[in-house]
C-alpha positions in Angstrom: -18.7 110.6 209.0 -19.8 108.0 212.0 -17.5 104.5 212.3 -18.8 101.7 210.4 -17.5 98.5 211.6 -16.0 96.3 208.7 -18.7 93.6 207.7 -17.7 90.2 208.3 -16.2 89.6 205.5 -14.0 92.1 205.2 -12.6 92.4 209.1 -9.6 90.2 208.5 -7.7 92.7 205.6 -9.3 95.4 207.3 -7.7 94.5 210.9 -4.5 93.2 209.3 -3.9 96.9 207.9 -5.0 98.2 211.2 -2.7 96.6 212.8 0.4 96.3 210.5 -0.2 100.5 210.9 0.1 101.0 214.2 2.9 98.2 215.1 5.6 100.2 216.5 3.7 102.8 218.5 1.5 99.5 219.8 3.4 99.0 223.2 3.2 102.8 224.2 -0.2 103.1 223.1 -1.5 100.0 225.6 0.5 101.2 228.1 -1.4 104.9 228.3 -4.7 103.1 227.8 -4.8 101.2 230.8 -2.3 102.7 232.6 0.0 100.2 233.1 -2.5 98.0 234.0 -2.4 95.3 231.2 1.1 94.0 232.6 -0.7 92.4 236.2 -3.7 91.2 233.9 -1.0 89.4 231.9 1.1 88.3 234.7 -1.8 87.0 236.4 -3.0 84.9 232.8 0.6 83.5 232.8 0.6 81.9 236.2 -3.0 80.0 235.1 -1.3 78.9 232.0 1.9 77.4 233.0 2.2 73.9 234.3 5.6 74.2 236.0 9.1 75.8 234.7 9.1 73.5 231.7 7.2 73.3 228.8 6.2 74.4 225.2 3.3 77.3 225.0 1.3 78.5 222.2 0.5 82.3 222.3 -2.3 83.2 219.8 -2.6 86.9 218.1 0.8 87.4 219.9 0.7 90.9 218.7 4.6 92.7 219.6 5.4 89.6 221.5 5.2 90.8 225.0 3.0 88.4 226.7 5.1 85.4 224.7 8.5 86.8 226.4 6.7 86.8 230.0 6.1 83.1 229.5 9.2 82.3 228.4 11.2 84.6 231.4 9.0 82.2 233.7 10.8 78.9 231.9 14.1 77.1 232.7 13.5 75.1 229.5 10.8 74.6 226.9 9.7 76.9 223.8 7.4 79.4 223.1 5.9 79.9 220.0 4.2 83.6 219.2 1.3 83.6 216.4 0.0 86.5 214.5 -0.9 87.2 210.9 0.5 91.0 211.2 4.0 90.8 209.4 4.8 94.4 211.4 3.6 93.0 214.6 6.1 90.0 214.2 8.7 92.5 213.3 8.6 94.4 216.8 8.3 91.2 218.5 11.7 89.7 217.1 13.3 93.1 217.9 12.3 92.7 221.4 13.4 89.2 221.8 17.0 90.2 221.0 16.7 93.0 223.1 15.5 90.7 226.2 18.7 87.8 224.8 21.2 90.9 225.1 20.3 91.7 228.5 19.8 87.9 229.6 16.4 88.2 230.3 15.8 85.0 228.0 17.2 81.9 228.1 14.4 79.3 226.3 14.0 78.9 222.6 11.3 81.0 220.8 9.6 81.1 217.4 7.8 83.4 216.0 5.1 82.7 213.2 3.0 84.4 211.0 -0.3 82.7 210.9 -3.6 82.6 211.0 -5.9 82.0 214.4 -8.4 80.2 212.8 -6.0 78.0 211.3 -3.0 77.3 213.3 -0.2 75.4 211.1 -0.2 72.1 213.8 -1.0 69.1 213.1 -1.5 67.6 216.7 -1.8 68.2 220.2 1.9 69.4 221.3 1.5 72.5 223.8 1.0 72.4 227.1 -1.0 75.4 227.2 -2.6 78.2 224.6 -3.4 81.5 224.8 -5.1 84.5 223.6 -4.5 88.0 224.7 -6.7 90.9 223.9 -7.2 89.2 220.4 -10.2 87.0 220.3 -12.4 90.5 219.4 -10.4 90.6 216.4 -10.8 87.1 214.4 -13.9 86.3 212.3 -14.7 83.1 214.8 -14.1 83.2 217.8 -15.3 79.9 218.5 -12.9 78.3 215.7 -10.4 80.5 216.9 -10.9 79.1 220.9 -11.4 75.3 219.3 -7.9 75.9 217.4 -6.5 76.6 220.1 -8.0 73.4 222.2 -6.9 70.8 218.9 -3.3 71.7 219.7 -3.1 71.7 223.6 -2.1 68.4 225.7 -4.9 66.6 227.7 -4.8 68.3 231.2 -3.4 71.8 229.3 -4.8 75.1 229.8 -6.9 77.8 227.1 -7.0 81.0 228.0 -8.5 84.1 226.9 -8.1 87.5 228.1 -9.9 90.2 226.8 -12.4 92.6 227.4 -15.5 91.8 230.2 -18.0 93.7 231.3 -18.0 96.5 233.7 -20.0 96.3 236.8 -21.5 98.8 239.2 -23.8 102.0 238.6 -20.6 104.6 238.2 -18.1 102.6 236.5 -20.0 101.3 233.3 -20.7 104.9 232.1 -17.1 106.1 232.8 -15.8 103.1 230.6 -17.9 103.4 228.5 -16.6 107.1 227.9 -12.8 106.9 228.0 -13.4 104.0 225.9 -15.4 105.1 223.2 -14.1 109.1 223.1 -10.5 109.2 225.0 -8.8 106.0 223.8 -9.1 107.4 219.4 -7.4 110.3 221.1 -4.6 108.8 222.7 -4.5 106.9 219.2 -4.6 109.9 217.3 -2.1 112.1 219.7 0.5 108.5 220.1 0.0 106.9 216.7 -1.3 109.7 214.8 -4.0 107.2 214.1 -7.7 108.0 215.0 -9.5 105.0 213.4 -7.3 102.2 214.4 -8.1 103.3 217.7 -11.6 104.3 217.0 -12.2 100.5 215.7 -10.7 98.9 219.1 -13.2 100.3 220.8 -16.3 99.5 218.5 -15.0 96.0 218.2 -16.6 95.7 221.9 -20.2 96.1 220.6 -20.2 92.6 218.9 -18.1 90.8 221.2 -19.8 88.3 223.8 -19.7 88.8 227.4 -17.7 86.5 229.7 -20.8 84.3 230.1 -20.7 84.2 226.1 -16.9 83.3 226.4 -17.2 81.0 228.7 -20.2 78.9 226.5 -17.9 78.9 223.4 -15.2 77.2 225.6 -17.3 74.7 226.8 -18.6 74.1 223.2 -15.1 73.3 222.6 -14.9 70.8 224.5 -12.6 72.3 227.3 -13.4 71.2 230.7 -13.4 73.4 234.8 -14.1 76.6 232.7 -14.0 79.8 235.1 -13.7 83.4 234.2 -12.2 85.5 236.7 -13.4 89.2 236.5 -10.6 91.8 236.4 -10.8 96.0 236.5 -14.1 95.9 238.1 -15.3 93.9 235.4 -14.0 95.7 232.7 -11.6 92.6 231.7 -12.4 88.6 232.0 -9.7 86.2 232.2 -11.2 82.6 231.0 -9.5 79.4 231.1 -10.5 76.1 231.1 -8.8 72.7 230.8 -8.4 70.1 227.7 -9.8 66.6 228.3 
């Protein structure tokens, strides 16, 4: 039977089982996908986004909390605070942060919270930067979700979003295009034992705007200097922008 993407208004249960599934393999999984190669996308989002040493970030769809323990291994002092509605997720996240506090590898506060993107529990601007990795493709809105995100950032704080771009050249799209759509359920099905979880990341490309498309909803959000820089020959887009 061919992959039907969930309709609209079922993708949030159906990527919240999705993703409570395949929780504890999730790390392993990324890391075989793109080869490693998540970690300097990350690393290179995390010096946009912070302001100095100091300071309290926001990481949206935090996922197993890896991106959220970069940031706060880059802080002397300040908090981080890792969002996502997958309970199992959170779970794997809080393990790791003890794991990184045992060796000394963290020294700032962080909080972790199960909540929605489209409806993040603060009441005012209080971050000094926001961001959203490889999760955008997954909320209903992902212009709510990128406006959210710009309500609870400090005037002169970034947004970022890093997620999936468009590839570029004549040789490259076609080979992405490939590994994507028929190698990456494989690795999900061989690492996870999981085929459609990984068949859906895929699909959830085919309905997801391209950097230009990004870019427009941050602007509609009122974020100011928006940029996206093209990573992996195009295949990822980092895009930021600035709150007025």
């Amino acid at each position: 039977m061919p992959f039907r993407l969930p309709a609209q208004d079922e993708k949030a249960q159906y990527v919240l089982s999705q993703f409570d599934r395949i929780a504890r393999g999730y790390d392993v999984a990324n890391d075989c996908i793109s080869m490693g190669m998540h970690r300097l996308w990350k690393r290179k989002a995390v010096a946009i986004l912070l302001q100095g040493n100091t300071g309290k970030y926001l990481d949206v769809c935090c996922g197993t909390g890896d991106l959220a323990l970069s940031i706060a291994q880059k802080l002397s002092s300040g908090k981080v605070v890792g969002l996502d509605f997958s309970a199992n997720m959170l779970d794997v996240a809080k393990n790791r942060e003890l794991r990184h506090r045992e060796g000394g590898k963290t020294a700032v506060e962080l909080e972790w919270i199960n909540g929605d993107a489209l409806e993040l529990p603060f009441d005012k601007p209080e971050f000094d930067g926001a961001i959203v990795s490889f999760g955008l493709r997954n909320v209903t809105d992902y212009g709510r979700a990128i406006a959210e995100m710009a309500r609870v950032v400090k005037p002169g704080g970034k947004v970022i979003n890093l997620d999936l771009g468009r590839p570029e050249g004549i040789i490259f799209p076609p080979m992405f295009k490939f590994f994507f759509g028929h190698i990456v359920p494989i690795i999900g099905q061989v690492l996870q034992k999981d085929r459609s979880a990984y068949t859906y990341l895929p699909e959830s490309k085919k309905n997801y705007p391209d950097p230009e498309g990004i870019s427009e909803l941050f602007t509609a959000a009122g974020l100011a200097d928006v940029r996206h820089i093209k990573l992996a020959s195009g295949s990822v887009a980092l895009t930021h922008g600035t709150v007025r």
